[in-house]
DSSP file (Angstrom, degrees, kcal/mol; ACC not computed):
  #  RESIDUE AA STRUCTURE BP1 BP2  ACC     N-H-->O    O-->H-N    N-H-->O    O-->H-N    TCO  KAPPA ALPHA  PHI   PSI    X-CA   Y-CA   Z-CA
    1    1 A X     >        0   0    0      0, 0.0     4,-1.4     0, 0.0     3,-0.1   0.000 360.0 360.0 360.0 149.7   84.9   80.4   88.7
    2    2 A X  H  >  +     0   0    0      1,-0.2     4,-1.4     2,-0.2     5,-0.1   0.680 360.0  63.6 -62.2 -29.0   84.0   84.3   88.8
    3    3 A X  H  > S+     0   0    0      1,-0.2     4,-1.5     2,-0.2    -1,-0.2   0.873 108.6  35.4-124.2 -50.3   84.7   84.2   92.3
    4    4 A X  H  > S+     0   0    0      2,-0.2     4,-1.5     1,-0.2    -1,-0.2   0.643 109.8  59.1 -91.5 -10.5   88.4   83.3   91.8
    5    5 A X  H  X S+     0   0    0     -4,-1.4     4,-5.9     2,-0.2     5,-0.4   0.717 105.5  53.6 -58.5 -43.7   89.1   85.4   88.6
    6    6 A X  H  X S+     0   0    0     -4,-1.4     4,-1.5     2,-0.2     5,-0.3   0.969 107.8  60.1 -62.8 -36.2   87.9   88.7   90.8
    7    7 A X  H  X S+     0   0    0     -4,-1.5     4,-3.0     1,-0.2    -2,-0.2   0.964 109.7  29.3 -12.0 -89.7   90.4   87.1   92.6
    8    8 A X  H  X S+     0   0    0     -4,-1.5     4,-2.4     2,-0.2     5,-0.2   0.828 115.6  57.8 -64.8 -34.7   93.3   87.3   90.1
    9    9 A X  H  X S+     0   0    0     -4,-5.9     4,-2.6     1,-0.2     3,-0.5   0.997 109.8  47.4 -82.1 -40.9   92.3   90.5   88.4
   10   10 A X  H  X S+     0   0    0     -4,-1.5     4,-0.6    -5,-0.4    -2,-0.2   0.877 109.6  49.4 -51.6 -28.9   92.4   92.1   91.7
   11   11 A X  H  X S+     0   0    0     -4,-3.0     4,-3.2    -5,-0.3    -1,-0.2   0.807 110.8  60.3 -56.7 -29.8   96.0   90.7   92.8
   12   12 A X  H  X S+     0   0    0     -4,-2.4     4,-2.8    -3,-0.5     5,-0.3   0.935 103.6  41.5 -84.2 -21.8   96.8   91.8   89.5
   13   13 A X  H  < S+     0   0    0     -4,-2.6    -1,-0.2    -5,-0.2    -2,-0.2   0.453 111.5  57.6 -96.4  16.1   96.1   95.4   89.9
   14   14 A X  H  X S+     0   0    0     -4,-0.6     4,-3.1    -5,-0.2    -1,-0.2   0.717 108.0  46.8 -75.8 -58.0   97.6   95.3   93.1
   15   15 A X  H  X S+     0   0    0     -4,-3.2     4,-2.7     1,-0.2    -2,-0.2   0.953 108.8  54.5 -40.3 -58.1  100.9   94.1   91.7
   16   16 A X  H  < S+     0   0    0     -4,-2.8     4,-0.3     2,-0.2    -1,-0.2   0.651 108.3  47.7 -70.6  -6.3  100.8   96.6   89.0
   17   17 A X  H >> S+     0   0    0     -5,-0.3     3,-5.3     2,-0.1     4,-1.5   0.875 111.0  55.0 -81.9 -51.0  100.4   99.7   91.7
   18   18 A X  H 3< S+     0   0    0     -4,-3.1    -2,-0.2     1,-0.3    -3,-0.1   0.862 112.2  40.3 -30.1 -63.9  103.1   98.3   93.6
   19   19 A X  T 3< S+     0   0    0     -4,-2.7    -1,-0.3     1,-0.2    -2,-0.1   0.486 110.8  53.6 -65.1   0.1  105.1   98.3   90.7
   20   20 A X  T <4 S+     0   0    0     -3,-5.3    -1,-0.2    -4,-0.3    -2,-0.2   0.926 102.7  73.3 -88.4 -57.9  104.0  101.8   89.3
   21   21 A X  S  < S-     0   0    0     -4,-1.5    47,-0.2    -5,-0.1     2,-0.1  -0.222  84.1-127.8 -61.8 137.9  104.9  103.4   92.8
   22   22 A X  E     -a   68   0A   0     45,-0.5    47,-1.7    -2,-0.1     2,-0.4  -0.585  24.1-134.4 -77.5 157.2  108.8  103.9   94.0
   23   23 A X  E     -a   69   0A   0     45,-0.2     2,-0.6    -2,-0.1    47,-0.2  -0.991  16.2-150.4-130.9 119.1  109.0  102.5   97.0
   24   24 A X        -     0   0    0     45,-4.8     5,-0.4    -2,-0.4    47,-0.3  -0.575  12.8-150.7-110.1  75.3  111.0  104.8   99.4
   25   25 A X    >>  -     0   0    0     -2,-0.6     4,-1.3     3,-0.1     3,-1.0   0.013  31.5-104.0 -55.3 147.0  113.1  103.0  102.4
   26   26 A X  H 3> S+     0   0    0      1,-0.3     4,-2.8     2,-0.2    -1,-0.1   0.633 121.2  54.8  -4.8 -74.6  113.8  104.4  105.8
   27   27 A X  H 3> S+     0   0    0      2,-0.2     4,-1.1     1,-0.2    -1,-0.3   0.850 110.9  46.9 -17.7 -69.8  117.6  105.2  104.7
   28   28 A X  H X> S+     0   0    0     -3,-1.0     4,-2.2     2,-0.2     3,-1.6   0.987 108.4  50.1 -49.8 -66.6  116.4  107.2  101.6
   29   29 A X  H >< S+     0   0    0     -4,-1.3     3,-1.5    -5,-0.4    -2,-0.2   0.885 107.8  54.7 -53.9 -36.2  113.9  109.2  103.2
   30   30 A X  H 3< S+     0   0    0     -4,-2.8    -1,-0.2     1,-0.3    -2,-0.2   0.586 106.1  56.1 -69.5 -18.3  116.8  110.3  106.2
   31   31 A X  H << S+     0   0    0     -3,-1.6    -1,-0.3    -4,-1.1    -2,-0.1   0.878 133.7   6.0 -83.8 -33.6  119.4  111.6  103.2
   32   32 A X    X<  +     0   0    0     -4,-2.2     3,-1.7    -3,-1.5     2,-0.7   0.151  69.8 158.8-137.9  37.7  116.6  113.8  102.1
   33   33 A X  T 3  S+     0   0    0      1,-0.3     3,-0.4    -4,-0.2    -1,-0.1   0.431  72.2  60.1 -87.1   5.3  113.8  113.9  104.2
   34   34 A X  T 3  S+     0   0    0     -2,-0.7    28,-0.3     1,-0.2    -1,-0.3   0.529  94.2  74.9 -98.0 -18.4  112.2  117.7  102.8
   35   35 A X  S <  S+     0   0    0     -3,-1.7    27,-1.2    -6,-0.1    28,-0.5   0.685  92.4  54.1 -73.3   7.4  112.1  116.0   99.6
   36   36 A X  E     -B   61   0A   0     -3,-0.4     2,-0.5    25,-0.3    25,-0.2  -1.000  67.0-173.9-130.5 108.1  109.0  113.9  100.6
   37   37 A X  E     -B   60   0A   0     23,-2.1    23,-6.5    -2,-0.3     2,-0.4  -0.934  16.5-132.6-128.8 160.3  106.0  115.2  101.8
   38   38 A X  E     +B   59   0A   0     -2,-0.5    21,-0.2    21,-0.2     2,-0.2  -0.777  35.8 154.5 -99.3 147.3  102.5  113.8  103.3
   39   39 A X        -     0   0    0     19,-1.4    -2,-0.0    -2,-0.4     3,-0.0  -0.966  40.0 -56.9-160.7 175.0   99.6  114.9  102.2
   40   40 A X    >   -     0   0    0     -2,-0.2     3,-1.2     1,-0.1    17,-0.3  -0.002  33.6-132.1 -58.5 136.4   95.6  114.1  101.6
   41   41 A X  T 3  S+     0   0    0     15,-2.8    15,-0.2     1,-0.2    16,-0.1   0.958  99.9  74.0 -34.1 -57.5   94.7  111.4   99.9
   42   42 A X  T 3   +     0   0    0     14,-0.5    -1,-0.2    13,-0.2     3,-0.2   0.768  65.5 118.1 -26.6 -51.5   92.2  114.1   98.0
   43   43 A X  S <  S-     0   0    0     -3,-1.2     2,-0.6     1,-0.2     3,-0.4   0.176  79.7 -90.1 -21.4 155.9   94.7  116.0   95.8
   44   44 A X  S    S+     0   0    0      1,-0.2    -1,-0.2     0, 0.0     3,-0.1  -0.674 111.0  15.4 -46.5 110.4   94.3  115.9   92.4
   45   45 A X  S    S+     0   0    0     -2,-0.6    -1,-0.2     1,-0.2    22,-0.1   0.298  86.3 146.0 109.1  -0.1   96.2  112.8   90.5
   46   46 A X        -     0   0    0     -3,-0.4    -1,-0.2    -4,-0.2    -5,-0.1  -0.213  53.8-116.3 -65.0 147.7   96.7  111.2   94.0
   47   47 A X        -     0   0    0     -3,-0.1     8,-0.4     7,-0.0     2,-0.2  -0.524  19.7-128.0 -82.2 169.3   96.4  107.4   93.3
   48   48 A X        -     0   0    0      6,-0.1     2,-0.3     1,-0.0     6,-0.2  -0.561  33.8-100.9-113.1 172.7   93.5  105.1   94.8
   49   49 A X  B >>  -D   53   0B   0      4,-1.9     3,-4.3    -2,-0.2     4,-0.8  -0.616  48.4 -87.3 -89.9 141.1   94.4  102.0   96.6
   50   50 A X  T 34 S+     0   0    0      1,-0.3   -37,-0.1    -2,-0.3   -34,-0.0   0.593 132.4  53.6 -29.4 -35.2   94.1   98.7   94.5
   51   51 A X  T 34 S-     0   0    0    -37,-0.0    -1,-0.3     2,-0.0   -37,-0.1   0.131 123.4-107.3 -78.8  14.9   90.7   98.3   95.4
   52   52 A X  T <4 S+     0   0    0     -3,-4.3    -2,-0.2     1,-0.2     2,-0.2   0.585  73.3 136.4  48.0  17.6   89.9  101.9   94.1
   53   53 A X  B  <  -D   49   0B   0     -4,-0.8    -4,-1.9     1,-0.1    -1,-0.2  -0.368  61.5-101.0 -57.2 152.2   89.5  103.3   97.1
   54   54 A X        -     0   0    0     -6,-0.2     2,-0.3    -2,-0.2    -6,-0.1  -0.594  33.2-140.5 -60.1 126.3   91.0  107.1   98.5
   55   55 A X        -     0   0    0     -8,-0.4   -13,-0.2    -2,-0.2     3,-0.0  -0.757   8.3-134.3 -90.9-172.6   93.9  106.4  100.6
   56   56 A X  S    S+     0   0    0     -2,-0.3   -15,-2.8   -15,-0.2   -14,-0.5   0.881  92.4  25.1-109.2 -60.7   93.7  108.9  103.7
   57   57 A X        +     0   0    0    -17,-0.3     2,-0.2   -16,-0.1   -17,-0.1  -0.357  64.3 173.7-110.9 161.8   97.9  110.0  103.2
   58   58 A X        -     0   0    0     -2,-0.2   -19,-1.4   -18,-0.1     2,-0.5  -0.772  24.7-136.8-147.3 165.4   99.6  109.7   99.9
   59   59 A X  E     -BC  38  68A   0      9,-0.7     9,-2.3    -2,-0.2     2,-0.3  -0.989  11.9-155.4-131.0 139.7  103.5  111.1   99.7
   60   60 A X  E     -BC  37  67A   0    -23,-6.5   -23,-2.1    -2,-0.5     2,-0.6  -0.886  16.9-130.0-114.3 150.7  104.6  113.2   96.7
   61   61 A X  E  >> -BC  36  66A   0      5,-2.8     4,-1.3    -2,-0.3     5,-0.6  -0.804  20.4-160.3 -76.9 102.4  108.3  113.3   95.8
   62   62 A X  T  45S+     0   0    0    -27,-1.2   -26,-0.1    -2,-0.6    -1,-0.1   0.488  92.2  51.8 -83.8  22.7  108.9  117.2   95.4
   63   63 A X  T  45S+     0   0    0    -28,-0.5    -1,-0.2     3,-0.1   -27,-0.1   0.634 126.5  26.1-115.0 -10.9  112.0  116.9   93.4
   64   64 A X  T  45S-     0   0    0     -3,-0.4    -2,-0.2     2,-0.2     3,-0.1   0.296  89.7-141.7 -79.7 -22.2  109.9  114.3   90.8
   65   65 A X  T  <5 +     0   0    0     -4,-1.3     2,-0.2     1,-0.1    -3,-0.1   0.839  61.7 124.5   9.6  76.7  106.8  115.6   91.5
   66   66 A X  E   < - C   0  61A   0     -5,-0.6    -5,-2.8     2,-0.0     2,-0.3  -0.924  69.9-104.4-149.7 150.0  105.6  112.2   91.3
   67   67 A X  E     - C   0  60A   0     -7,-0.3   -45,-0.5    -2,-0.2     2,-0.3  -0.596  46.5-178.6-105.9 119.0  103.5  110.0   94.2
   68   68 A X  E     -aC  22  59A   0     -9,-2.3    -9,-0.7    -2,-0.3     2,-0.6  -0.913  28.1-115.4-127.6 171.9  105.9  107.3   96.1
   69   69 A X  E     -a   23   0A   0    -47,-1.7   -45,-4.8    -2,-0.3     2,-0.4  -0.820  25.3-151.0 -94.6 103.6  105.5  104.7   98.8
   70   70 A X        -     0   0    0     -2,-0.6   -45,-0.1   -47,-0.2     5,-0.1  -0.843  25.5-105.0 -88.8 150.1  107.3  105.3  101.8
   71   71 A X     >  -     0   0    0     -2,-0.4     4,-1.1   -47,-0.3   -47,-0.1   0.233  39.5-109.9 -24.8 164.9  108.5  102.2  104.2
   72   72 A X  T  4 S+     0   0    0      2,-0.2    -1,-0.2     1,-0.1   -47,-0.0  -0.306 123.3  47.1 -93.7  45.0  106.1  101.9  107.5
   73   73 A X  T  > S+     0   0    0      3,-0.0     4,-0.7     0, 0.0    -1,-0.1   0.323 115.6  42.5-154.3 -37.5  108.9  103.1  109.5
   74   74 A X  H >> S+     0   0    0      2,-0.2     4,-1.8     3,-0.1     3,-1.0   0.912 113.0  52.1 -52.8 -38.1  109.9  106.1  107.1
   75   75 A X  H 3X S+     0   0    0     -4,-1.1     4,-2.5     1,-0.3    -3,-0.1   0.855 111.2  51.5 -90.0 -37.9  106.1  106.9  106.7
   76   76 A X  H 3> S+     0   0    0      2,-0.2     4,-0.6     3,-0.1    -1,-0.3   0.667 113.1  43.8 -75.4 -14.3  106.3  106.9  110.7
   77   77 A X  H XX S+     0   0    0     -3,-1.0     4,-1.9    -4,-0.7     3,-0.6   0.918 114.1  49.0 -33.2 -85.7  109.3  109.3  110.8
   78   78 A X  H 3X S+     0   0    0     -4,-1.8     4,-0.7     1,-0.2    -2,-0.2   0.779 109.5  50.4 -34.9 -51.4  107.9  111.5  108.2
   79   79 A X  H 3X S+     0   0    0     -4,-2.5     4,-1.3    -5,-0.2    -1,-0.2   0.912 112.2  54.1 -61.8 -40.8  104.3  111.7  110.1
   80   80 A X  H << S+     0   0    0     -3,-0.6     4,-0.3    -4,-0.6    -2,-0.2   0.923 102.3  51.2 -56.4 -47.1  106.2  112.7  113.3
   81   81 A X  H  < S+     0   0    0     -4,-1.9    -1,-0.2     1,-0.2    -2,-0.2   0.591  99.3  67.5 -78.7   2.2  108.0  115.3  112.1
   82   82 A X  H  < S+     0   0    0     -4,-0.7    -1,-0.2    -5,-0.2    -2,-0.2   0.955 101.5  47.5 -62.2 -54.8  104.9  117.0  110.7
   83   83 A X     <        0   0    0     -4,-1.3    -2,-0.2     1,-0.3    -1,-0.1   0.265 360.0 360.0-102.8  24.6  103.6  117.6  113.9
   84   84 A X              0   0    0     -4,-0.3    -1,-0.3     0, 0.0    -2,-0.1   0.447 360.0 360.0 -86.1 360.0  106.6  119.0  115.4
């Protein structure tokens, strides 16, 4: 059916962002935590979300200059200490 092939090719290009992005736990970000910044979804090169949507946040690695995933409990760390 069409209906369950949109399915699969979206699960698959969900898998493959996962897998494109490093995925950065709690632990990591605390060893280095200026080496990660948030910033707008907007930039230029910022990935879309599997459904090719903007996301809002994205975090670039500045020692990589490359786009990673932080944990929800790093990403909540990180957001706090923005607005200090």
């Amino acid at each position: 059916m069409v209906w369950q092939t949109a399915i699969r090719i979206d699960y698959t290009i969900f898998v493959l962002f996962l897998i494109k992005m490093e995925h950065i736990d709690k632990n990591t970000y605390l060893s280095d935590p200026k080496r990660y910044e948030i910033v707008s979804g907007e930039v230029n090169g910022a990935p879309l979300c599997p459904y090719g949507n903007k996301y809002r946040w994205v975090v670039i690695d500045n020692k990589t200059k490359e786009f990673v995933r932080l944990s929800h409990t790093a990403f909540k760390i990180a957001k706090n200490k923005s607005y200090e």
